[in-house]
Short mmCIF file of the C-alpha atoms (twelve columns), coordinates in Angstrom:
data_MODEL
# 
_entry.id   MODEL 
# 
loop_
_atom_site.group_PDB 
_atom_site.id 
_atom_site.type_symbol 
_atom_site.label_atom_id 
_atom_site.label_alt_id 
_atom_site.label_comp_id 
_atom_site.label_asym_id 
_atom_site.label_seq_id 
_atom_site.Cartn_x 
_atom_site.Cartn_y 
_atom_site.Cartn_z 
_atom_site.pdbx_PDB_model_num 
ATOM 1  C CA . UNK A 1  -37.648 -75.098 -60.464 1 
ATOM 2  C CA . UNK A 2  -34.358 -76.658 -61.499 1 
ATOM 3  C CA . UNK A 3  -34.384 -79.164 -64.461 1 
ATOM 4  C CA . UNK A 4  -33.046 -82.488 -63.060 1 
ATOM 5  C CA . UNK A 5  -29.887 -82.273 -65.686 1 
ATOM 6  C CA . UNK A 6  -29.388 -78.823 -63.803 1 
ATOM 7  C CA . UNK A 7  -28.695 -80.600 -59.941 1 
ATOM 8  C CA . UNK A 8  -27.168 -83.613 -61.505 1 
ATOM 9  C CA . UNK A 9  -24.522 -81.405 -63.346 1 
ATOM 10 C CA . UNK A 10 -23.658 -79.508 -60.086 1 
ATOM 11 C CA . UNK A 11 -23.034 -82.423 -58.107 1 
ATOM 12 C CA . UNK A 12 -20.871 -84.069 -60.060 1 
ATOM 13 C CA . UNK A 13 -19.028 -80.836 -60.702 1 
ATOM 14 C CA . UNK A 14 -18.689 -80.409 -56.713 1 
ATOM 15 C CA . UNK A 15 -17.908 -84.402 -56.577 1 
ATOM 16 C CA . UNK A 16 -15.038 -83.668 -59.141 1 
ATOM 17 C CA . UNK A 17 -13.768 -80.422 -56.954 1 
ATOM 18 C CA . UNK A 18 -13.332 -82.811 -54.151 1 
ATOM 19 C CA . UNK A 19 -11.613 -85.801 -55.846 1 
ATOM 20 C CA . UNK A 20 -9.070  -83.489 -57.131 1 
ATOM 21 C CA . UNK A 21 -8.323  -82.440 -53.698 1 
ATOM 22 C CA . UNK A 22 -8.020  -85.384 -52.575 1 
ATOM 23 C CA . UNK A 23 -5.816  -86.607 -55.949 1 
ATOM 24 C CA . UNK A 24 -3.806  -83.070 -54.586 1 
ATOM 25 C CA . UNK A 25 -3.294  -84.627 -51.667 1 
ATOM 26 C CA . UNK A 26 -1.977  -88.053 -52.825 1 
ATOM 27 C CA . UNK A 27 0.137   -86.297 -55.303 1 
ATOM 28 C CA . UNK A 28 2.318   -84.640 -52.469 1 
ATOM 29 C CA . UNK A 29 2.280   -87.992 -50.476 1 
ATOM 30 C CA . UNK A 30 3.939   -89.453 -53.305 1 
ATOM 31 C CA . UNK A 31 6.076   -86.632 -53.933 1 
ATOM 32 C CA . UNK A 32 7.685   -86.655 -49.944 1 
ATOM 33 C CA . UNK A 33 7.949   -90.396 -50.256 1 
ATOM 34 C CA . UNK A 34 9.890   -89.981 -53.228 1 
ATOM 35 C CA . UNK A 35 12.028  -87.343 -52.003 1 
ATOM 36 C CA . UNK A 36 12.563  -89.441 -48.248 1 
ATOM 37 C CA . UNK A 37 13.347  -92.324 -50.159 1 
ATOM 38 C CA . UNK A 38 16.501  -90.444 -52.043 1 
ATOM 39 C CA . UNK A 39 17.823  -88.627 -49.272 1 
ATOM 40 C CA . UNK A 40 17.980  -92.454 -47.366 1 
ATOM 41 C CA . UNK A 41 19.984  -94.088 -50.785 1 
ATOM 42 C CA . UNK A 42 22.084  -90.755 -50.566 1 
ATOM 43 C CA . UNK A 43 23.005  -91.075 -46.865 1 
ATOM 44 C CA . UNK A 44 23.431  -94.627 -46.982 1 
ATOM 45 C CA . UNK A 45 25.734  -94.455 -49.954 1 
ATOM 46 C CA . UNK A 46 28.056  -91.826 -48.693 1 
ATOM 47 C CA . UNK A 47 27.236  -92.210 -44.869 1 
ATOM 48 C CA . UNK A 48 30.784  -93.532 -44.572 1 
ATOM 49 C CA . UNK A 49 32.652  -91.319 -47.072 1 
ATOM 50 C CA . UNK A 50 31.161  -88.083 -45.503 1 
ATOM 51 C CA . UNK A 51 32.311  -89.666 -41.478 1 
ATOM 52 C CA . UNK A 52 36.059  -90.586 -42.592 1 
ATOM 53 C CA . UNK A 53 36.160  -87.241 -43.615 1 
ATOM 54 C CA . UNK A 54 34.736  -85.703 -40.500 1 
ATOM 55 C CA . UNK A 55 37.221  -88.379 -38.214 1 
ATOM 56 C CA . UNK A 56 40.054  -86.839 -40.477 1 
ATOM 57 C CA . UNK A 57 39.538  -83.149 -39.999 1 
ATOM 58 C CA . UNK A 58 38.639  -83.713 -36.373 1 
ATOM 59 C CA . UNK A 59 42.147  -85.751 -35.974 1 
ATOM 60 C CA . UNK A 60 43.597  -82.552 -37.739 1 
ATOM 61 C CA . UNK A 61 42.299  -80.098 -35.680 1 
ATOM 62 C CA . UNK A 62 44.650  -79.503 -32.629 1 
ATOM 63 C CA . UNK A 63 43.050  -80.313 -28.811 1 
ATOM 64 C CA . UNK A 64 41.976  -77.670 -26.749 1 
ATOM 65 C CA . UNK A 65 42.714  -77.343 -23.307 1 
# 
């Protein structure tokens, strides 16, 4: 029969197996957040820099038709 130290040690090994997926999992929640959250600041910074640009080659470009 298994010595009580025996179970207790493999349960709290497979408790630990699931907290780190679970830690994984926060980890790349945190990492998407992060990497939303700069690709908003770098839109709203140059949102209007990168559109007078597009309104100035489109007013180059000659009409067709």
């Amino acid at each position: 029969m298994y010595a009580l130290s025996t179970i207790l040690a493999y349960f709290a090994t497979a408790q630990n197996r699931r907290d780190e997926k679970g830690a994984t999992a926060v980890e790349y929640g945190l990492l998407v957040a992060l990497i939303a959250a700069v690709i908003v600041t770098i839109v709203v910074t140059l949102g209007g820099q990168i559109n007078a640009a597009f309104t100035k080659i489109s007013g180059n470009l000659p009409a067709l038709g």
